[in-house]
RODRENLUM-683758 format. One record per residue (C-alpha): residue number from 1; residue in three letters; y, z, x. Coordinates in steps of 0.1 Angstrom, whole numbers, plus 5000, padded with zeros to 4 digits. Layout:
BEGIN
SITE    k    r  north    up  east
SITE  NUM  ALA      Y     Z     X
...
//
This chain:
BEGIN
SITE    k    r  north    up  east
SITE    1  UNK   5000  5000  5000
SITE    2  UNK   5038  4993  5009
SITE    3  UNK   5059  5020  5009
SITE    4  UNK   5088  5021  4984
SITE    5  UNK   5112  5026  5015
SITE    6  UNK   5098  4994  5030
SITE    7  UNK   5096  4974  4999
SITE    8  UNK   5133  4981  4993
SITE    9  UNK   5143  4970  5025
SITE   10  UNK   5119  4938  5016
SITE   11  UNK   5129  4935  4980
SITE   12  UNK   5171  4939  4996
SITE   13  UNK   5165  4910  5019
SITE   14  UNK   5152  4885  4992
SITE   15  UNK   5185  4897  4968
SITE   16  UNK   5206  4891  4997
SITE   17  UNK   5195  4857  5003
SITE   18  UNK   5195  4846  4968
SITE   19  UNK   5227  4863  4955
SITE   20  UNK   5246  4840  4986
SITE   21  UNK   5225  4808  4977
SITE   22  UNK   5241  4813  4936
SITE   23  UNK   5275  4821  4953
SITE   24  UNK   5269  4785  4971
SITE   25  UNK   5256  4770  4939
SITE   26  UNK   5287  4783  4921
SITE   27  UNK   5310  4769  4945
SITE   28  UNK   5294  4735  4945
SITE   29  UNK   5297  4734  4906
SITE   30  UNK   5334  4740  4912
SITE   31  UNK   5345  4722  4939
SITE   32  UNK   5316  4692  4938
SITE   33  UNK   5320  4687  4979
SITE   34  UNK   5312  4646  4982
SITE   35  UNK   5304  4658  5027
SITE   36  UNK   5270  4674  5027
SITE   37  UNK   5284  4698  5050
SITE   38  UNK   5306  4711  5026
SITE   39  UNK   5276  4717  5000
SITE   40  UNK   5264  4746  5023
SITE   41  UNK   5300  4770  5030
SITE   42  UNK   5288  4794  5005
SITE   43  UNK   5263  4803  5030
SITE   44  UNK   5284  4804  5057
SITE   45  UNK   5294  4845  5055
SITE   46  UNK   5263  4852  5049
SITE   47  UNK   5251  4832  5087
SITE   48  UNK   5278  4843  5104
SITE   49  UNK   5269  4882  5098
SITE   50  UNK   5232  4877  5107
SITE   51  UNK   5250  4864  5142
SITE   52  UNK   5276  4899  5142
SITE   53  UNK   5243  4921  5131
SITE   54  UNK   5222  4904  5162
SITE   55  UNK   5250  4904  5186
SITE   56  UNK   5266  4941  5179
SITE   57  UNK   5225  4952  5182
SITE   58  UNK   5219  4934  5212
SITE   59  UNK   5184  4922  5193
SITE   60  UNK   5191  4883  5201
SITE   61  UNK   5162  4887  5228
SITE   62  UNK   5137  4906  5204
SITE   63  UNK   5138  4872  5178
SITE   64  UNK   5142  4846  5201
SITE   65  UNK   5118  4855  5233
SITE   66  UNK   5086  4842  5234
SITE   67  UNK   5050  4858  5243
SITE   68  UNK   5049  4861  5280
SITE   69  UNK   5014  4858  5289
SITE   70  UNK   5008  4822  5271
SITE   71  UNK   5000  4790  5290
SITE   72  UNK   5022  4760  5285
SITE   73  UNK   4990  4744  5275
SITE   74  UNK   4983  4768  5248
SITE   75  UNK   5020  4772  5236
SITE   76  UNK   5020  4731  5233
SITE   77  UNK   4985  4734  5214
SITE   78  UNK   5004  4753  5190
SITE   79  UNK   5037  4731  5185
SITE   80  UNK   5022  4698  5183
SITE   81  UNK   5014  4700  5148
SITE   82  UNK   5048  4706  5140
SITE   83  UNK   5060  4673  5164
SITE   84  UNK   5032  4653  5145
SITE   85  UNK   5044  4666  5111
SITE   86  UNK   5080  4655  5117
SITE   87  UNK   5069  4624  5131
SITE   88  UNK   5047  4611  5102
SITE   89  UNK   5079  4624  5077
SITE   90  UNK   5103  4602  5097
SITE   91  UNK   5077  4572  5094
SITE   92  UNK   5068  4574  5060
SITE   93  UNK   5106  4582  5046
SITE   94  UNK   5115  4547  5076
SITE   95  UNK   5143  4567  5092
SITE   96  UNK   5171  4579  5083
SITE   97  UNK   5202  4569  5065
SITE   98  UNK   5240  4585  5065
SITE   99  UNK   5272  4570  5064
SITE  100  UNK   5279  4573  5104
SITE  101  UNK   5267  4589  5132
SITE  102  UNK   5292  4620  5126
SITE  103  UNK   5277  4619  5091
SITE  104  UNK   5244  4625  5106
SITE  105  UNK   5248  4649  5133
SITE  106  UNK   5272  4673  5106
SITE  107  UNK   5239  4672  5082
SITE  108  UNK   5219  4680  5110
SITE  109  UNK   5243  4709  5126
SITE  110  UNK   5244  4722  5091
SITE  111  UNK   5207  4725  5084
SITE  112  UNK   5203  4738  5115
SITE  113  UNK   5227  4766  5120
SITE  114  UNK   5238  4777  5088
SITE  115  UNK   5206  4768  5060
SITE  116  UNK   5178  4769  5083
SITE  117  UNK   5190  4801  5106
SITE  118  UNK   5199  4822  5078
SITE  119  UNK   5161  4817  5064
SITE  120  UNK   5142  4819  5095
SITE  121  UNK   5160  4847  5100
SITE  122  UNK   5159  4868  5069
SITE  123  UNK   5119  4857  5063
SITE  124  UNK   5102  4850  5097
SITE  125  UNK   5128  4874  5115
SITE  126  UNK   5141  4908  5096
SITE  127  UNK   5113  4903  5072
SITE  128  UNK   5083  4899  5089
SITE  129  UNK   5094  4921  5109
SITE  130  UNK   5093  4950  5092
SITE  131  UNK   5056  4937  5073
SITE  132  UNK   5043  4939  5104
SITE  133  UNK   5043  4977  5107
SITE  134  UNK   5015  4976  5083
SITE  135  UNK   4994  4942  5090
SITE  136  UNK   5004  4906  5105
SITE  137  UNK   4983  4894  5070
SITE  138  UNK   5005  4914  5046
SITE  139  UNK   5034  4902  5067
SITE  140  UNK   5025  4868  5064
SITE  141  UNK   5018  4863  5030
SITE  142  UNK   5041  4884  5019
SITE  143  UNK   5074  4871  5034
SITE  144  UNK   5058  4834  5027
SITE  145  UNK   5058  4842  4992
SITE  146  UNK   5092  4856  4984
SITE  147  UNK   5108  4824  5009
SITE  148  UNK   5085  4801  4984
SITE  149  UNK   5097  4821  4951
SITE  150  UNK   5136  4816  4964
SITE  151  UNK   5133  4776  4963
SITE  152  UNK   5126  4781  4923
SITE  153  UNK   5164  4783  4924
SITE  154  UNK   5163  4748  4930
SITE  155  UNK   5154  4746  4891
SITE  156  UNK   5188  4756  4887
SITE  157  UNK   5203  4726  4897
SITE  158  UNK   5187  4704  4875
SITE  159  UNK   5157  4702  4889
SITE  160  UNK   5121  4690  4874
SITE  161  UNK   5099  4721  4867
SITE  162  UNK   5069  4698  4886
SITE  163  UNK   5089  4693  4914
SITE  164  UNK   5101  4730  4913
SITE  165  UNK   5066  4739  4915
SITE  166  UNK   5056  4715  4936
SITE  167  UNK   5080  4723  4961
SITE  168  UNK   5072  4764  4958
SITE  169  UNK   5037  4760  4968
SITE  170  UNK   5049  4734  4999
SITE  171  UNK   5074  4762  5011
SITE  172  UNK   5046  4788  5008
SITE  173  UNK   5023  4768  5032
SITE  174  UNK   5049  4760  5054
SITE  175  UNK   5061  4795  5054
SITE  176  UNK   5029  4806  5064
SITE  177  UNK   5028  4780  5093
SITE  178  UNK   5060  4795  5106
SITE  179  UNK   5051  4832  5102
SITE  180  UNK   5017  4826  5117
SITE  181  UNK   5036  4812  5149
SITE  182  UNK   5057  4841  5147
SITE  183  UNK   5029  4863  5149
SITE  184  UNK   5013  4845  5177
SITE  185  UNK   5040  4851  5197
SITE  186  UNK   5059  4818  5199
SITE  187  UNK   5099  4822  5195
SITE  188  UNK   5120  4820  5158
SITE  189  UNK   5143  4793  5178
SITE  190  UNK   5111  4772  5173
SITE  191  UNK   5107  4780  5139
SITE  192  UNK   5148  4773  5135
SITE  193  UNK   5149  4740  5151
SITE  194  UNK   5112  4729  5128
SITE  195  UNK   5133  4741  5097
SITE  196  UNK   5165  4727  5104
SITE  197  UNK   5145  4690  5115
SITE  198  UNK   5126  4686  5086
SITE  199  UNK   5157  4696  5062
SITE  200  UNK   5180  4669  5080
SITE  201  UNK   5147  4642  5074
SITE  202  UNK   5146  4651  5039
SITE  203  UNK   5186  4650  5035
SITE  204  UNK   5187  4618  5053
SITE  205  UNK   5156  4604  5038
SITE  206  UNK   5165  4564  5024
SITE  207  UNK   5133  4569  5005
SITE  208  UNK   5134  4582  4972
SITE  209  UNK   5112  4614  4966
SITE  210  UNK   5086  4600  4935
SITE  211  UNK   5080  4571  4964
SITE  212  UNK   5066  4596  4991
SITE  213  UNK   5043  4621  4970
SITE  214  UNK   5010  4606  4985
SITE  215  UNK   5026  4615  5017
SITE  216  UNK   5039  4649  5005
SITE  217  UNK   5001  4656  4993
SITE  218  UNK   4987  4644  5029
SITE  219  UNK   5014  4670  5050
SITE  220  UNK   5007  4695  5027
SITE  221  UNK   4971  4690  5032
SITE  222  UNK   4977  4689  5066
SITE  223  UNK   4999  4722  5070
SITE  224  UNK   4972  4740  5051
SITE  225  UNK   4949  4729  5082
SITE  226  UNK   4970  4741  5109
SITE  227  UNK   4978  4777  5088
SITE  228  UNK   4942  4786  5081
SITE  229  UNK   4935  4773  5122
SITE  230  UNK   4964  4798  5130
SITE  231  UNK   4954  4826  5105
SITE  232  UNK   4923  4828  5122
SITE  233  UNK   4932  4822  5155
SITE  234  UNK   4934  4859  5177
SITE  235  UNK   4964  4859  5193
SITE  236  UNK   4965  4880  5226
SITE  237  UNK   4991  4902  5210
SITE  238  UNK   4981  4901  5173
SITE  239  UNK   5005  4912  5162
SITE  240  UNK   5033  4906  5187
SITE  241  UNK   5037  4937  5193
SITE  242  UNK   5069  4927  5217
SITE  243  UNK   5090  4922  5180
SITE  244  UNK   5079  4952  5163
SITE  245  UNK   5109  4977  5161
SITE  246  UNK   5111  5009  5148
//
């Protein structure tokens, strides 16, 4: 069982990131931004005090380091699903497609250090964190289930339930992936640079999303492979014991 304490801290985490993803809705329905970058300043606040919180802390080095006493070999082994998951997105969606160059590096600078480093953070960083005082599996599945349960927000927008659902269960998987690599000691700048990556595809996709749900099924197929490889996989710290805090 969780304790209550714990679970509050858990349970404050997931409010926090939703109640600043409504603000951001609500200030998209006002203001309808046409630059993507714009769509994303309601989160803004809420990245730049994860950056004061880690800095005044000093706890930049407990997130970002990586396990010491892994082989390059090993540490690749683990990554390259993630480069051959990218790689078949940016075939099948046939690129990418913004207005200019500047258009394209802002989308990508803003899934990167505002969307996808506020998640990583609050799920495969605070969050897991503190899971992992009582096991990497409730850690896991746990914080990969409340960062799936946040993208039914997405509904709110006007989007299909089916997609809505669709999309919970491929943010569940691929929060597992990313937790699982967490726990096996690889780095959350990883885990921030995957995010961010696969956001700017999906942003910059010229492909229409109905067109690409054979390869949706196949990556999520795929993902599902690589988490249950890296769910039982023993890591040499198990449960990275170098991030657990008190």
């Amino acid at each position: 069982m969780i304790k209550s304490k714990l679970l509050w801290k858990v349970i404050g985490l997931e409010i926090l990131v939703i109640f600043w993803f409504v603000v951001n809705g609500a200030y998209v329905s006002m203001t309808h931004p046409t630059a993507h970058y714009l769509q994303f300043l309601g989160v803004v606040p809420l990245a730049i005090g994860i950056v004061f919180y880690l800095t005044k802390t000093k706890k930049w080095k407990q997130f970002f380091s990586f396990q010491q006493n892994m082989s390059f070999r090993t540490r690749i082994l683990f990554l390259s699903p993630l480069f051959l998951y990218l790689l078949i997105i940016l075939i099948g969606n046939k690129g990418v497609h913004g207005s200019s160059i500047v258009d394209l590096v802002l989308i990508l600078l803003t899934q990167t250090l505002i969307i996808a480093f506020v998640e990583e953070m609050v799920f495969r960083g605070f969050m897991l964190n503190l899971l992992l005082s009582k096991s990497y599996k409730v850690a896991v599945l746990l914080s990969s289930f409340l960062f799936a349960f946040t993208h039914s927000l997405n509904m709110l927008s006007g989007q299909s339930v089916a997609n809505t659902i669709f999309q919970i269960l491929f943010a569940f998987v691929i929060g597992m992936v990313l937790a699982l690599l967490i726990v096996n000691g690889q780095s959350i700048g990883i885990t921030i640079a995957f995010h961010g990556l696969n956001n700017f595809l999906q942003f910059t996709s010229p492909v229409d999303a109905n067109d690409s749900l054979l390869i949706n099924y196949a990556l999520l197929l795929f993902l599902s492979g690589s988490a249950f490889y890296l769910w039982n996989r023993k890591s040499t710290l198990s449960v990275s014991q170098h991030q657990i805090s008190s």
